[in-house]
C-alpha positions as CSV (number, residue, x, y, z in Angstrom):
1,X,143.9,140.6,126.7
2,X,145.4,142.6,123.8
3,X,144.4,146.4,123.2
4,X,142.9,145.5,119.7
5,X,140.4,142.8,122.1
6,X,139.8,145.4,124.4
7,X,138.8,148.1,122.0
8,X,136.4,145.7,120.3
9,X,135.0,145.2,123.7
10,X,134.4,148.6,124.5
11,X,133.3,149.1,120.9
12,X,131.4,146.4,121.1
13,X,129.1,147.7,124.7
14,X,128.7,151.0,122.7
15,X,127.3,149.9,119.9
16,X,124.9,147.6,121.7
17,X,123.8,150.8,123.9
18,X,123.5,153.2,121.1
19,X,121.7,150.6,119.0
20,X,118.9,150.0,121.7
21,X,118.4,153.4,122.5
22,X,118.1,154.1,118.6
23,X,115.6,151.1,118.7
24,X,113.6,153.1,121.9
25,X,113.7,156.4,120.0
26,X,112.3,154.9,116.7
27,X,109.4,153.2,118.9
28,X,108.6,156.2,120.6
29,X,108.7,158.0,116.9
30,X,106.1,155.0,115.7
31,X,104.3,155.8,118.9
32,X,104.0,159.4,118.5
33,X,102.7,159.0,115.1
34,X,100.1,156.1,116.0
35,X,98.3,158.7,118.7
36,X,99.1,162.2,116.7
37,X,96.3,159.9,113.6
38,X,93.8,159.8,115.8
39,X,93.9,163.5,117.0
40,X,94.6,165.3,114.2
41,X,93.2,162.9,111.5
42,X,96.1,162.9,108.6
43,X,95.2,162.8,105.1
44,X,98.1,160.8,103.6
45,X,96.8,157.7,106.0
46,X,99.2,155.2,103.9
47,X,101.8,157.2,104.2
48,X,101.3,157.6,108.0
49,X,100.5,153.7,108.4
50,X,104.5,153.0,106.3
51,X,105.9,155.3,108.4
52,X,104.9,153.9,111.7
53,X,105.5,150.2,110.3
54,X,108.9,151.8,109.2
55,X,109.7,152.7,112.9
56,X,108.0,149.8,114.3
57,X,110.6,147.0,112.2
58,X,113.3,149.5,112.4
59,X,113.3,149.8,116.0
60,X,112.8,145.3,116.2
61,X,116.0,145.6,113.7
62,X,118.0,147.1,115.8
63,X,117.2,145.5,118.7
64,X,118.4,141.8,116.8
65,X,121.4,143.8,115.9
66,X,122.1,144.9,119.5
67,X,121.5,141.2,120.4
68,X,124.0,140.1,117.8
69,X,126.8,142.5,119.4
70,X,126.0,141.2,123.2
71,X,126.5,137.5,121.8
72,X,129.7,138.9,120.3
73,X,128.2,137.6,116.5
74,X,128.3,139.8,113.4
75,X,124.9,139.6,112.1
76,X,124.7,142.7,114.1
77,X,127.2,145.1,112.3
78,X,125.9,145.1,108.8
79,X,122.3,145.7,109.6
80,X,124.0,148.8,112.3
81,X,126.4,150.2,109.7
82,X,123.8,150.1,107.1
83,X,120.6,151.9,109.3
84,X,123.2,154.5,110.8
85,X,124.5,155.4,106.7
86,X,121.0,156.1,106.1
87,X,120.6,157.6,109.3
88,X,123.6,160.2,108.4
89,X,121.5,161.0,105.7
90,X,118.7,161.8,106.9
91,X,120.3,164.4,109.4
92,X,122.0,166.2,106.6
93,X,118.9,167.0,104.9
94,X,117.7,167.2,108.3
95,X,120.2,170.1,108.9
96,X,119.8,171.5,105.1
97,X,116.2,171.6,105.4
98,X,116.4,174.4,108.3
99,X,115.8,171.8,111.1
100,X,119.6,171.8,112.9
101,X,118.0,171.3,115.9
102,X,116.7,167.8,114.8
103,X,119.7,166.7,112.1
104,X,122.6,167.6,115.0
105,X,121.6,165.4,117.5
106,X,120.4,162.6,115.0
107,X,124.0,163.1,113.0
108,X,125.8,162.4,116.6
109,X,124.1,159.2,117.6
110,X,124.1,157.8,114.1
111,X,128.3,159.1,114.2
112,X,128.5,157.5,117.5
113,X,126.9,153.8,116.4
114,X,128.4,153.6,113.3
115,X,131.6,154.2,114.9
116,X,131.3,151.7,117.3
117,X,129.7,149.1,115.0
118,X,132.6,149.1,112.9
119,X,135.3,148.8,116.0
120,X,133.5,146.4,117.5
121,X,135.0,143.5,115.5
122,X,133.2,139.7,116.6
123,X,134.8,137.2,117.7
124,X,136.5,134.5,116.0
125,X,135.0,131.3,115.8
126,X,136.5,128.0,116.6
């Protein structure tokens, strides 16, 4: 096994872990939204109900993509690259917006998977 094989390897296990617990994190987000309607009865209800069907297909998204990277296929990078951009983002305005203590931790795990995404390089087909 060559060192480039066994850095797409490794790449390759992170970006699977950091996609599903991104995928866990933007349930419990959908989640936390779904019960916070019914207690504090929002006023932008659409808005609300996008949000948590954002989350919801974000989170099934990224699961497929974390699939894709145990199968060693790339239908999994594209989708990870492309949410963890977006992701980087978010954190910035995050961070501008006087809320470092959510856009720091965000910034890191989106760093972290888009990182890894792009290492982790699929295997060639015969």
């Amino acid at each position: 096994m060559d060192s480039n094989s066994s850095l797409s390897n490794t790449a390759r296990r992170y970006a699977r872990g950091l996609a599903i617990l991104e995928a866990i994190i933007l349930f419990a987000i959908a989640g936390s939204l779904a019960i916070a309607s019914f207690i504090r009865h929002p006023t932008e209800v659409v808005a609300l109900v996008a949000e948590i069907v954002f989350a919801t297909l974000g989170g099934i998204g990224l699961l497929v993509a974390a699939r894709g990277f145990k199968l060693k296929r790339n239908y999994g990078r594209a989708p990870t690259v492309l949410a963890n951009g977006i992701a980087l983002g978010v954190s910035y305005y995050m961070f501008d917006g006087g809320r470092p203590q959510l856009g720091v931790p965000l910034a890191t795990i989106a760093l972290l998977t888009l990182i890894s995404a792009l290492l982790a390089v699929p295997a060639e087909e015969n």
